[in-house]
N, C-alpha and C positions, 0 to 999 in steps of 0.2 A: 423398484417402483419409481425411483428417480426423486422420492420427497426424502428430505431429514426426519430420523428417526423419532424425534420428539412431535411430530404432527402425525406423522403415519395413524394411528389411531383417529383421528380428526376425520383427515380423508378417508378413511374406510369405511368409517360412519358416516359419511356423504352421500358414500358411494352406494352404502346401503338403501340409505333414504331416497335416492333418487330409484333404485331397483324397484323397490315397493310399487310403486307409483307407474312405471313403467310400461309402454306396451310391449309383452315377450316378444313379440315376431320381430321388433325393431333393435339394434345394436345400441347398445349405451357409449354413448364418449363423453370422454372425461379429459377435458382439458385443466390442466391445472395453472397457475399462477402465482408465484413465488415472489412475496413485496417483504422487503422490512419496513417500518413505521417508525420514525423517529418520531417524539415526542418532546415538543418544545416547552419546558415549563417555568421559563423565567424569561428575561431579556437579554441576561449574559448569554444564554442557548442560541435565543434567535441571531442575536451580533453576530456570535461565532458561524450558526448557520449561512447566515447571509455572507457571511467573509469566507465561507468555504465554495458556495457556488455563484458568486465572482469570481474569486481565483482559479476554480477548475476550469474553464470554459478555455482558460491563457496556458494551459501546461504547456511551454517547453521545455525540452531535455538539452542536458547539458552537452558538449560536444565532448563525441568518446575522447578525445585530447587532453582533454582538459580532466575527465576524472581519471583518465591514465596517471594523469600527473598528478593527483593529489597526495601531499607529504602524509608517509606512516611513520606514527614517533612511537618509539614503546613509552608504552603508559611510568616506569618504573623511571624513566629518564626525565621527565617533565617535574618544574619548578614545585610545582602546586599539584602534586601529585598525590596527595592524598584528598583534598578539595575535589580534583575531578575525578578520580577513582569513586567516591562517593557519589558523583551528579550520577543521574539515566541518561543514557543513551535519550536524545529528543526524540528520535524515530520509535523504537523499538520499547522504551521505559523500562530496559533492566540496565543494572549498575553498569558502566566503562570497564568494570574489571569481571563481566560475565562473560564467560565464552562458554563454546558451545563443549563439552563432554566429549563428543565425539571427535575433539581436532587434537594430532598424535604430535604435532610440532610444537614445544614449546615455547619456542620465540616468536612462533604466527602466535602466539595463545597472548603475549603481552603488547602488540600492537594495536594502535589504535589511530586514525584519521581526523587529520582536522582540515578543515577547508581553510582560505583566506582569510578570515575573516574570525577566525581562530575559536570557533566552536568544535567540538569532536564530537565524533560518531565512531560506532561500531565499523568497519570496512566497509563490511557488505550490508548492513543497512544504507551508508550515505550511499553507496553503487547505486544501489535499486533505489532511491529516491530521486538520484540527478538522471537517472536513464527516463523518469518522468520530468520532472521542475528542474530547471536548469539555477532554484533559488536555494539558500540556505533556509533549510524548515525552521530554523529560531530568527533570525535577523533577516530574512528573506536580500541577502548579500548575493548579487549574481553572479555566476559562472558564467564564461564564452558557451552561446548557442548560436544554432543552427537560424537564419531567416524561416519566416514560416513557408512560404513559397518552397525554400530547397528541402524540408524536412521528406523523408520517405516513410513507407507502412511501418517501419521499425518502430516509429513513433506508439503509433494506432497498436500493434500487437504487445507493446508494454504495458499500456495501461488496458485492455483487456485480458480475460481471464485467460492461464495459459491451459485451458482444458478444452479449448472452443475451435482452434486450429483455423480460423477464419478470421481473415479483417473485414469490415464491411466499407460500404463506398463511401468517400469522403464528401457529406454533401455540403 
């Protein structure tokens, strides 16, 4: 049916209610419409809010150069290594010293990435973040990007979903 399973019951009671009502000889369509509603209930929400769509509208990504090059330290070698073994990950919020169960390499399993500007992240979380924002997500510290004129669709199919297999036109 194409809805998440915790509405399904919703819409089918919709769908009923519009059948009722119905003329038989005519087809019922059913369009549906999929929002989520954030609910703003303070002013620290709204601030945040409003500092979240300002900054989206400017996403550029970092240049693939530039996160090629970002230093991997293992976590066990760093000074203050018990301090940021403890912080989360900014991106992701599970500890610097989580990894994934399913990785067979032990040495991939105690790396961890910091940018210039000396924050860390998880690998593949800061990846998938500067392939969007070319900024650090704590101290918004820039990485070399791309001018906006020279950016390509590579941009546009990051930050859409990858279930959709379409870019749409850059208007």
């Amino acid at each position: 049916m194409g809805v998440p399973e915790v509405h399904q019951q919703g819409v089918i009671e919709v769908i009923f209610q519009v059948a009722e009502v119905a003329i038989p000889e005519l087809p019922i369509l059913v369009n549906l419409l999929y929002l989520t509603v954030h609910r703003v209930d303070n002013s620290i929400d709204m601030v945040r809010m409003e500092s979240l769509v300002a900054n989206t509208s400017n996403l550029i990504p970092a240049t693939k150069s530039s996160i090629k090059c970002l230093e991997k330290v293992r976590l066990d070698s760093l000074e203050s290594e018990a301090t940021i073994r403890q912080a989360p990950c900014a991106i992701c919020c599970e500890s610097l010293d989580y990894f994934d169960a399913g990785e067979d390499d032990v040495d991939h399993q105690q790396m961890i990435t910091h940018l210039p500007c000396q924050h860390h992240y998880h690998a593949d979380c800061i990846v998938r973040w500067l392939e969007i924002s070319h900024l650090c997500p704590v101290c918004r510290y820039p990485l070399p990007f791309l001018e906006m004129g020279k950016q390509s669709n590579i941009f546009m199919e990051a930050i859409l979903p990858r279930s959709t297999g379409t870019v749409p036109p850059v208007i």
